[in-house]
C-alpha positions in Angstrom: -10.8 -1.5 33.5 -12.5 1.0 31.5 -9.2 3.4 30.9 -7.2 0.5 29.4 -10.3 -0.2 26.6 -10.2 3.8 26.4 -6.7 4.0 25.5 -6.9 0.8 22.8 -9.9 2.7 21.1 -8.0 5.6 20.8 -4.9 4.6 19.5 -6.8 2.8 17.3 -8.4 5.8 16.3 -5.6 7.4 15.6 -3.9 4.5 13.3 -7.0 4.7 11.4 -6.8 8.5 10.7 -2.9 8.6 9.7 -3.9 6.1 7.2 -5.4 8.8 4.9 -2.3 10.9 5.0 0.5 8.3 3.8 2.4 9.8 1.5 4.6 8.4 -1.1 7.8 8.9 0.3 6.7 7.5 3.2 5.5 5.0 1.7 8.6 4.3 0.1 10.6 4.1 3.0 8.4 1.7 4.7 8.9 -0.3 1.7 12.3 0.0 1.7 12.5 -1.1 5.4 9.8 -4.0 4.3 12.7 -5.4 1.6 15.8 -5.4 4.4 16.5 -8.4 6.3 16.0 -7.6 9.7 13.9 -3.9 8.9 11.7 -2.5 11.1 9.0 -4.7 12.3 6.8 -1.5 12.6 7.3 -0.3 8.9 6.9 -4.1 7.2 3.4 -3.9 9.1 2.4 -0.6 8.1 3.7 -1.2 4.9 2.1 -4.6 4.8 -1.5 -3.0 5.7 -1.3 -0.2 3.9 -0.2 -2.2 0.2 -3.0 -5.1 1.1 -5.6 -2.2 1.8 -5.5 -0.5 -1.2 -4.8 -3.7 -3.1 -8.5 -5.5 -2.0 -10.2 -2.2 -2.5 -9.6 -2.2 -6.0 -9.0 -6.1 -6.5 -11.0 -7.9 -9.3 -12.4 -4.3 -10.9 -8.5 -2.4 -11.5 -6.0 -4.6 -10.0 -6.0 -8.4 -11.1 -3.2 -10.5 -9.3 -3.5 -14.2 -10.0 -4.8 -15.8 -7.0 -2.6 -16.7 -4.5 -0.3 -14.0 -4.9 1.3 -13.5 -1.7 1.7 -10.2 0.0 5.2 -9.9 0.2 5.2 -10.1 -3.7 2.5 -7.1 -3.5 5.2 -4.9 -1.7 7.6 -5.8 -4.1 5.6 -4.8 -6.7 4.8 -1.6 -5.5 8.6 -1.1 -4.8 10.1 -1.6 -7.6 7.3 0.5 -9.9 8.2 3.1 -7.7 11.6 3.2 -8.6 11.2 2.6 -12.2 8.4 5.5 -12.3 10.1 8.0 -9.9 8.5 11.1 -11.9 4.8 9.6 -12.2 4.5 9.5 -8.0 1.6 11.2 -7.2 1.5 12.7 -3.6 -0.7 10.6 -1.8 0.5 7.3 -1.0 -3.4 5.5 -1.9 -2.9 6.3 -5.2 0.8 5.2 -6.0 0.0 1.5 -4.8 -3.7 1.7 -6.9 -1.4 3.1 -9.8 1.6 0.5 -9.4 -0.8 -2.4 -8.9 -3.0 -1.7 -11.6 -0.2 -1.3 -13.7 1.6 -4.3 -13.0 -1.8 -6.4 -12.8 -3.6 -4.9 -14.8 -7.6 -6.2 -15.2 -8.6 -7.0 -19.1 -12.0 -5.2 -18.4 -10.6 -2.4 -16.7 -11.2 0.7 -18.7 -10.8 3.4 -15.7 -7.4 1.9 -14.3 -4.8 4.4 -13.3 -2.2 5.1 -15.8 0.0 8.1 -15.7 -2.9 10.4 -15.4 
C-alpha cells in the first residue's frame, strides 16, 4: 500500500518542480494544442493550470478580468498576445502570461504591471 502513495507523491513532486521551468515556447505550443479541436488532453491541462496559476497570483493587484471570465478565454488571451508580441517574449513562461494578462486586463491601480520591460 505504501509504494503506490510513494509513487503519487513523487510524481507529484515532480509536476510541481517542472512548473518553474515552462518556458515560452512551450508554453506556446501547449496553447496551441489548447485552441485545436481534439488537441492534446495533456497540454490543454497543463496549459489550463499553468495560465489559471499565474493568472490568481496576480489577480485583483496586476491582472483585472471581469468576473466570471472563463478560463478558456484566459488561454485565448494569452495566445493571441503572444502572437501579436512575438519580439516582447521573455524566456520564462510565468512572466509572458503575467505580461499578456496584465496587458490585456489591465488593473486601474496598478502602477508596477508588466509592460514591455
Amino acid at each position: 500500500m505504501k509504494t503506490p502513495i510513494a509513487a503519487l507523491v513523487l510524481a507529484g513532486l515532480s509536476v510541481t518542480a517542472q512548473a518553474e521551468f515552462v518556458s515560452s515556447p512551450q508554453l506556446a505550443d501547449w496553447l496551441a494544442e489548447a485552441q485545436k479541436s481534439g488537441g492534446s488532453f495533456k497540454d490543454r491541462t497543463l496549459a489550463l493550470g499553468f495560465v489559471s496559476g499565474v493568472h490568481d497570483a496576480f489577480e485583483r493587484s496586476e491582472i483585472c478580468t471581469p468576473d466570471g471570465t472563463p478560463a478558456k478565454i484566459l488561454l485565448k488571451s494569452v495566445r493571441d498576445w503572444m502572437i501579436a508580441n512575438p519580439g516582447r517574449l521573455p524566456a520564462g513562461g510565468a512572466l509572458t502570461v503575467r505580461r499578456a494578462l496584465a496587458e490585456t486586463y489591465p488593473c486601474p491601480d496598478a502602477p508596477d504591471a508588466p509592460s514591455g520591460r
